[in-house]
N, C-alpha and C positions, 0 to 999 in steps of 0.2 A: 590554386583555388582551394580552399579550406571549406570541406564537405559538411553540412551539419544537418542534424534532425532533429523538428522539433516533438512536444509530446504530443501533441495530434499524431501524427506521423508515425510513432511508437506505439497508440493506441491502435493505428488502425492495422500496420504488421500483427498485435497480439493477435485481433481481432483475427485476421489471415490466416493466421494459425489455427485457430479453433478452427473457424467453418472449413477449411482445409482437412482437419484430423491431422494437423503432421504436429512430429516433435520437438521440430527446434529451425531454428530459419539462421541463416546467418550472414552479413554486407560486409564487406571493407571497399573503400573507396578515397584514394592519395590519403590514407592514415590514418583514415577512420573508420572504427571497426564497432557495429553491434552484431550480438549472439543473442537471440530471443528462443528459450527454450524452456519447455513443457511438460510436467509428466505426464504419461497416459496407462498407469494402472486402475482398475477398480475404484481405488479411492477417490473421495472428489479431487479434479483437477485442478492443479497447480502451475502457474505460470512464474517463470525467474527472467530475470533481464539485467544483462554482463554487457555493460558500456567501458569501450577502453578509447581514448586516445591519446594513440604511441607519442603523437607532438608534445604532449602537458606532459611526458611520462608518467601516465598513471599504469601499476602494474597489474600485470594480465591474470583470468582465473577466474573461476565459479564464483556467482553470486554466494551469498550469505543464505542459507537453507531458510524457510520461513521459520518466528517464533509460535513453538507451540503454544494454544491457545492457555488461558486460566482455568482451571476446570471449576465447574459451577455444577449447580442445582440443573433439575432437567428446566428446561426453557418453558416458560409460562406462553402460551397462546396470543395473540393481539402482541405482539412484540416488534416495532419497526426497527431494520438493524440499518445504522451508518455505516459503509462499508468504505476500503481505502482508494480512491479512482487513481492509483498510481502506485509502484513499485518504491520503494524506501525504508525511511526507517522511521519510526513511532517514537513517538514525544508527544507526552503528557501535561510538558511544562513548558512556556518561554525560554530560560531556561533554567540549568541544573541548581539553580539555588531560588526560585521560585517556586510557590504551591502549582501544585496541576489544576488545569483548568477547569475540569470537573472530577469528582469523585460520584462512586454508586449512591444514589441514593438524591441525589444533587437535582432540584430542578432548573430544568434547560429552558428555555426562548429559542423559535425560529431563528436560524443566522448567528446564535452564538458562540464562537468559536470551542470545539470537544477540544481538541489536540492539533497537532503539527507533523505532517507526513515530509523529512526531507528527502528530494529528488533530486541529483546531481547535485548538490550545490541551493538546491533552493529550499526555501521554507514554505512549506502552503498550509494552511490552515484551513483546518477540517472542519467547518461550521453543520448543529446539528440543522437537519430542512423541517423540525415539527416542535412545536410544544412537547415536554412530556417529563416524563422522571427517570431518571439512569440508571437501570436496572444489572446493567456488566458492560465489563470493560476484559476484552477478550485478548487485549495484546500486552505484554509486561512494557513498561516504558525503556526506550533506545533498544527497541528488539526489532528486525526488518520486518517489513510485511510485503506479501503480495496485491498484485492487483486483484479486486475484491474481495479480499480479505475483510471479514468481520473486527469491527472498532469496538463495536457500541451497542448495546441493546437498549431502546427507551420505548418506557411502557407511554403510548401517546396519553394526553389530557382532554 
């Protein structure tokens, strides 16, 4: 039997973890292995997530650390932020010889696709959820990010 999960499933272990307080959680089952772990210092909390299956031979080993943010101006007030609902990597573009789909400054429409968060293998597209203008963009493009990690700041319309 070939074990799998899907990302519901992966949401709601994070999820475990926090309301738990613990650091790191970890399954294998006939070949299939997740390791969902957490820091818990001071700083705001960061969650990583280390998918291996030994079958595909994918090689084993800590996620990719988050990318530090872009440093900006202090943060203006009324600012709604896009944040990543998934563990990946950030793309800016369709891809690497396309423009990015938006730039600072750039107005949005509800449902417009920001960017592209890949997950295992998949591509999801980041749509912002409001009218407004793009005031940062806090991840470098193909940099990983965490689950709710800050995309986007847009000043609403």
């Amino acid at each position: 039997m070939n074990a799998k999960i899907n990302y519901e499933e992966i949401l709601k272990l994070i999820g475990l973890l926090e309301e738990k307080n613990l650091s790191q959680f970890e399954l294998e089952v006939e070949g299939f292995k997740i390791k969902i772990a957490r820091s818990l210092p001071a700083a705001p909390q960061t969650t990583s997530l280390v998918f291996q299956e030994r079958r595909m031979g994918y090689p084993s080993g800590p996620a990719a650390p988050a990318a530090a943010a872009v440093p900006a101006a202090p943060e203006e007030t009324g600012l709604h932020f896009v944040t990543s609902p998934m563990v990946g990597t950030f793309y800016r573009a369709p891809s690497p010889t396309s423009p990015p789909f938006v730039e600072v400054g750039d107005q949005v429409k509800k449902s417009q696709t920001l960017c592209i968060v890949e997950a295992m293998k998949l591509m999801n597209e980041i749509d912002a959820d409001i009218d407004g203008i793009v005031k940062d963009i806090y991840i470098e493009n193909a940099k990983p990010v965490e689950y709710g990690a800050k995309l986007f700041a847009i000043r609403p319309l």
